[in-house]
C-alpha distance (Angstrom), angle and dihedral (degrees) to the residues before:
residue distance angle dihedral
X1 . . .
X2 3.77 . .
X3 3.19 128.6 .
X4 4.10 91.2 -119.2
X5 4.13 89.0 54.9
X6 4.18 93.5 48.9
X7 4.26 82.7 47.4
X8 4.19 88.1 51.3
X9 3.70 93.0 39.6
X10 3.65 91.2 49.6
X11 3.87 92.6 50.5
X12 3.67 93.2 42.1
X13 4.16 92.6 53.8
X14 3.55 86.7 48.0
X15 4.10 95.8 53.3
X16 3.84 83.0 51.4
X17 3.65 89.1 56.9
X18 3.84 105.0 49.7
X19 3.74 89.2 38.5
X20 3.82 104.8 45.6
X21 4.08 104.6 12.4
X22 3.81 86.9 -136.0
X23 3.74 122.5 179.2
X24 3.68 122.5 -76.5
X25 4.43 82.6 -124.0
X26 3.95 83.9 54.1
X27 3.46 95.0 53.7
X28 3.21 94.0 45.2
X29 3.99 94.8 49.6
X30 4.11 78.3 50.5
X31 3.60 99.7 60.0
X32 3.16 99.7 32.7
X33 4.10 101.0 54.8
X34 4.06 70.5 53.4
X35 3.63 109.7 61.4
X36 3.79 91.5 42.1
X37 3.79 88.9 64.9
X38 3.11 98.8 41.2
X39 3.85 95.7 48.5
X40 3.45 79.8 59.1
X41 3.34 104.9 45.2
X42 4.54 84.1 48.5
X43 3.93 79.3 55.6
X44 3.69 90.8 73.5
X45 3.65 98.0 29.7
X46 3.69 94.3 -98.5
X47 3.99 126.7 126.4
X48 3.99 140.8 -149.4
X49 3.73 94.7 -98.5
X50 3.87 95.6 42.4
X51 3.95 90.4 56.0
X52 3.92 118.6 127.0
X53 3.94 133.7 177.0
X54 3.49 87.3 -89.8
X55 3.28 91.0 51.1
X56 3.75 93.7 42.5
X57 4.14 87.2 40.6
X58 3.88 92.5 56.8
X59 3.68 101.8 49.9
X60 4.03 93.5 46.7
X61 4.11 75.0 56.0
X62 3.72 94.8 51.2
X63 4.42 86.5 48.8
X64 3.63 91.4 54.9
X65 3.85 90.4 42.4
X66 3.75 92.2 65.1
X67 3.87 128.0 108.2
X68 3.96 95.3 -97.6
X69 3.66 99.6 27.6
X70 3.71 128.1 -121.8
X71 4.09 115.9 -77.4
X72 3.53 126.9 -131.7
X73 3.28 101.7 -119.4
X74 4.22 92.4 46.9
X75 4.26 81.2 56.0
X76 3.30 94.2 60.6
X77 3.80 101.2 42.8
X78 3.78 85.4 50.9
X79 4.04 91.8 47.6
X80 3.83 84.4 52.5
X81 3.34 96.0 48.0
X82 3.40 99.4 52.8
X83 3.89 93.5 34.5
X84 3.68 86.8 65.1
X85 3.49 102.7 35.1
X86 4.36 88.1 54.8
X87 3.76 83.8 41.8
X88 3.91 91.2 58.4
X89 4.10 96.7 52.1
X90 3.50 93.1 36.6
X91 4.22 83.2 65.6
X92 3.06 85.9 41.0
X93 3.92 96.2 53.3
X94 3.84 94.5 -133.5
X95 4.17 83.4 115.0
X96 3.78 122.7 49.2
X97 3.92 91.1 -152.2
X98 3.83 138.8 5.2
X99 3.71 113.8 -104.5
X100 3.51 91.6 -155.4
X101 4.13 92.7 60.5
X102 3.85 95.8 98.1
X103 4.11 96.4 25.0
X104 4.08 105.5 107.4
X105 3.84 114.8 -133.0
X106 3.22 112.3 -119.7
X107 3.92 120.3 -98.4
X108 3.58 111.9 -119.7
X109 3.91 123.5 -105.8
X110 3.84 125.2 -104.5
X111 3.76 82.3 -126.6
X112 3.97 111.2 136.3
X113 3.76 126.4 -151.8
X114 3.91 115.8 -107.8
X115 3.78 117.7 -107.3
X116 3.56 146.9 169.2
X117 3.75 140.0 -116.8
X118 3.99 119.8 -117.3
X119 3.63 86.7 -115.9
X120 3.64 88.3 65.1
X121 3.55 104.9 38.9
X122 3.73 85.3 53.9
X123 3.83 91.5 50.5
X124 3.66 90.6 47.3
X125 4.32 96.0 49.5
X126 4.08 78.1 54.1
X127 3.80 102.3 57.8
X128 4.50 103.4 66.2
X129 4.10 99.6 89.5
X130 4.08 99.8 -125.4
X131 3.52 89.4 -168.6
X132 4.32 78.8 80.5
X133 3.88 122.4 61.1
X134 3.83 93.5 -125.8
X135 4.21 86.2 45.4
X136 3.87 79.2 57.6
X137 3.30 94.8 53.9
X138 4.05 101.9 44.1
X139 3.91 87.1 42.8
X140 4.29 84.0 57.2
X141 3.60 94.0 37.0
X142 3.87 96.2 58.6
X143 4.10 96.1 40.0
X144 3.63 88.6 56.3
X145 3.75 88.2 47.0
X146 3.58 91.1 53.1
X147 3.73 96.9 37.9
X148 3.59 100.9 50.5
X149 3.74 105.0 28.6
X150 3.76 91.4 -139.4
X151 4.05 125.2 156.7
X152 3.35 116.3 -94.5
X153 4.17 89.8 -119.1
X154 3.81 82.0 56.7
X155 4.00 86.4 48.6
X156 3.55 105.1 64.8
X157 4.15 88.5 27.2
X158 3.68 84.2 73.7
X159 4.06 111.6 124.6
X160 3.87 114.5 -157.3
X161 4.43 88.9 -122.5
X162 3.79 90.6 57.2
X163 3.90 86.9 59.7
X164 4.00 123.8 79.3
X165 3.58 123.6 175.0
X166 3.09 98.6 179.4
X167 3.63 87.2 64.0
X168 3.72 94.4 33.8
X169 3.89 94.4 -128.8
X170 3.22 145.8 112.1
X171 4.30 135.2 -149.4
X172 3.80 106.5 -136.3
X173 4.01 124.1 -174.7
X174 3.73 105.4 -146.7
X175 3.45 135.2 177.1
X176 3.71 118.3 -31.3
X177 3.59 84.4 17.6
X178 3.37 91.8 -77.4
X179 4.03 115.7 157.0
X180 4.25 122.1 -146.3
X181 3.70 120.7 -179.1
X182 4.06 103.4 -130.2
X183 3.90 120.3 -172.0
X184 3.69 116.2 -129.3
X185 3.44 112.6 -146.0
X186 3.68 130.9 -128.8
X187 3.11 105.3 -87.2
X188 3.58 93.2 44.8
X189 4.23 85.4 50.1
X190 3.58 84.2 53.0
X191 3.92 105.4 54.0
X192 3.48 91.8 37.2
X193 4.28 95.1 59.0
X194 3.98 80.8 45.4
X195 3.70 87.8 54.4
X196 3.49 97.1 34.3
X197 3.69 95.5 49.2
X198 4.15 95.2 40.6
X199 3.35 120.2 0.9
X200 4.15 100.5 50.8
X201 4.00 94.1 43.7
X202 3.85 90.1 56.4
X203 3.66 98.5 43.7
X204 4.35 89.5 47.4
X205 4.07 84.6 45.8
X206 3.46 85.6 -163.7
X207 3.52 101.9 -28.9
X208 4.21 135.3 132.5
X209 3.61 118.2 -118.2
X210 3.98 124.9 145.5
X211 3.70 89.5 -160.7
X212 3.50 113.9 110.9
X213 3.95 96.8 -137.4
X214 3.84 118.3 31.1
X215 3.58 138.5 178.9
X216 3.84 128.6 -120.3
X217 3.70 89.8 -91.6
X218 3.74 83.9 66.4
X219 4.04 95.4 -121.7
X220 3.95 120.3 112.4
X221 3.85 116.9 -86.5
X222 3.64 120.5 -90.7
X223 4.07 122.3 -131.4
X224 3.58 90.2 -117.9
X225 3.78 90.6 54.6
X226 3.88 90.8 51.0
X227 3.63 92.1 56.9
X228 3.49 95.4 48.8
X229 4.15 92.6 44.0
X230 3.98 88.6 48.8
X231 4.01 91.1 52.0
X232 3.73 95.7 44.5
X233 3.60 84.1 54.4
X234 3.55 97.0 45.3
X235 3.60 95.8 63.6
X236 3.43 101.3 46.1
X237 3.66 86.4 68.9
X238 4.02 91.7 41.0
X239 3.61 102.1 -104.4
X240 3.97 102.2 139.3
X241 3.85 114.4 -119.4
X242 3.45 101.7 -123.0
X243 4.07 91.3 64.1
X244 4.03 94.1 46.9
X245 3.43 129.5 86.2
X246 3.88 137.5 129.0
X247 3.78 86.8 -102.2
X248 3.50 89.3 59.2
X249 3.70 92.5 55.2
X250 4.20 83.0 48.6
X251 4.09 80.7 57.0
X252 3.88 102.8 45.6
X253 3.76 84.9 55.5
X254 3.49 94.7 56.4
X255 3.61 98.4 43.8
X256 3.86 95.1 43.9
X257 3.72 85.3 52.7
X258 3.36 92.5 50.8
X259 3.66 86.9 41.0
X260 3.89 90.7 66.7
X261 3.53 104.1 43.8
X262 3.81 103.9 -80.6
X263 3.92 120.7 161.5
X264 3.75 113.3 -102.5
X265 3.79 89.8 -137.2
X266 3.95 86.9 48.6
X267 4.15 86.8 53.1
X268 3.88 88.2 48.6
X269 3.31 98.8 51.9
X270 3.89 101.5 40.9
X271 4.19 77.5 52.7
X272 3.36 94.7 56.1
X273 4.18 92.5 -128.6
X274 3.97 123.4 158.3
X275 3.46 98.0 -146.2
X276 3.64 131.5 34.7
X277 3.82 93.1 -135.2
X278 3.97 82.9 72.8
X279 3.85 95.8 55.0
X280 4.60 90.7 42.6
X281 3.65 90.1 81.1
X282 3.72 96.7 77.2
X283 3.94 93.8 57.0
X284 3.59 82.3 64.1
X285 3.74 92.6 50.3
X286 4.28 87.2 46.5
X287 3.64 88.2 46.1
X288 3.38 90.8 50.0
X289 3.74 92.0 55.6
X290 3.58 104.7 41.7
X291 3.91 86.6 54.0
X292 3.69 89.9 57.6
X293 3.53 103.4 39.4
X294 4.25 82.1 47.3
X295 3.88 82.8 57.0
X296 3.98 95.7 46.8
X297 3.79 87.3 48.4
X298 3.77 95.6 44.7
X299 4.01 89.8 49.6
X300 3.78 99.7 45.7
X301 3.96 88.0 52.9
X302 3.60 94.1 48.8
């Protein structure tokens, strides 16, 4: 990539950022999709600004050419990124035309998020020993997982002043910055005052952290440690690793809600989603269910 492309790509993450406050992960995403084309595009002698369809046409060929293929949803992050990206010099009139403008975006996949059955979300809040202050802690960490649907990077952002029992919410900082007031739940009020009140002071021993839940180190857990805490779990209670994550935890909730009645608007905005077309998937997933616990039903009475 030359140094003229990293200089535009720079400026052009930076416009994003004083116009939209996006996240520093959607920036990233952003810049990235970015310099990949246009280290292609410098393999050939080519730069950002002198991009066409063609141009644009041949490397979505090259994606799809590699071993693995090219995923749906990467295709349309890319077209978006480079839709917007054209769309900002073209206002700008450093382009004459947008070399997106005839370039299809990319239908999305049939692909459904995983998920988990009550039954095993209730199996999994079981396994963390609470007799121990870090069992405390895990038992917390996955109700309010399950109770508030919230990302994992939201999870283990938590400060203890944007929590109040007493109120049974908590203030979450999405994406975008964005903030959403999400109740907790009893249950969820009720392991974390447990925690709160025995599990966090013996794993700080003494220590300052405004993190909510800490490790025995006494700093705030990472999202990397999460993941690997919510697996470990998992498979203690049998759930194989590969369908466990702390996303799907953000998905059960959403499709239990859904499940027992809830608003889709309600589940959108306890998820923290822009657009409603994001949250629709999981009434496919809760349709999906209901038609086969019908069929169970409907064969066991036969």
């Amino acid at each position: 990539m030359s140094e003229a492309d990293g200089g535009l790509i720079d400026e052009f993450v930076d416009a994003l950022w004083l116009a939209d406050g996006l996240a520093k992960n959607t920036l990233a995403a952003y810049r990235s999709d970015l310099a990949l084309f246009a280290a292609w595009l410098a393999a050939g002698k080519s730069r950002l600004q002198d991009a066409d369809e063609a141009a644009v046409n041949a490397y979505l060929a090259h994606l799809h050419g590699r071993a693995g293929g090219f995923k749906a949803a990467s295709q349309r992050r890319l077209h978006s990124s480079l839709r917007r990206f054209y769309g900002w010099l073209l206002a700008q009139g450093r382009v004459a035309t947008d070399p997106l403008l005839n370039v299809a975006r990319p239908m999305p996949g049939q692909r459904f998020p995983k998920t988990l059955s009550e039954k095993n979300v209730e199996e999994l809040l079981a396994v963390p020993d609470t007799a121990t202050p870090r069992g405390l802690r895990d038992r917390a960490l996955l109700e309010v997982l399950y109770a508030t649907g919230l990302r994992v990077s939201e999870l283990v952002g938590l400060k203890l002043f944007e929590l109040s029992l007493t109120d049974g919410l908590v203030r979450v900082f999405g994406k975008g910055s964005k903030e959403r007031l999400v109740p907790l739940g009893e249950m969820a009020v009720d392991w974390l005052g447990r925690y709160l009140a025995q599990g966090r002071p013996a794993l700080l021993a003494g220590r300052v952290s405004d993190h909510v839940f800490v490790t025995a180190r006494g700093s705030g857990m990472t999202r990397q440690m999460a993941w690997t805490l919510v697996k470990k779990l998992a498979v203690q209670c049998g759930i194989p690793r590969e369908r466990i994550s702390p996303h799907v935890l953000r998905h059960a909730f959403a499709t239990h809600l859904l499940n027992h009645g809830a608003d889709l608007r309600v589940v959108q905005m306890l998820l923290g989603h822009r657009d409603l077309s994001t949250t629709q998937i999981y009434i496919h997933i809760a349709d999906a269910r209901l038609q086969a616990l019908q069929a169970l039903q409907g064969s066991s009475s036969a």
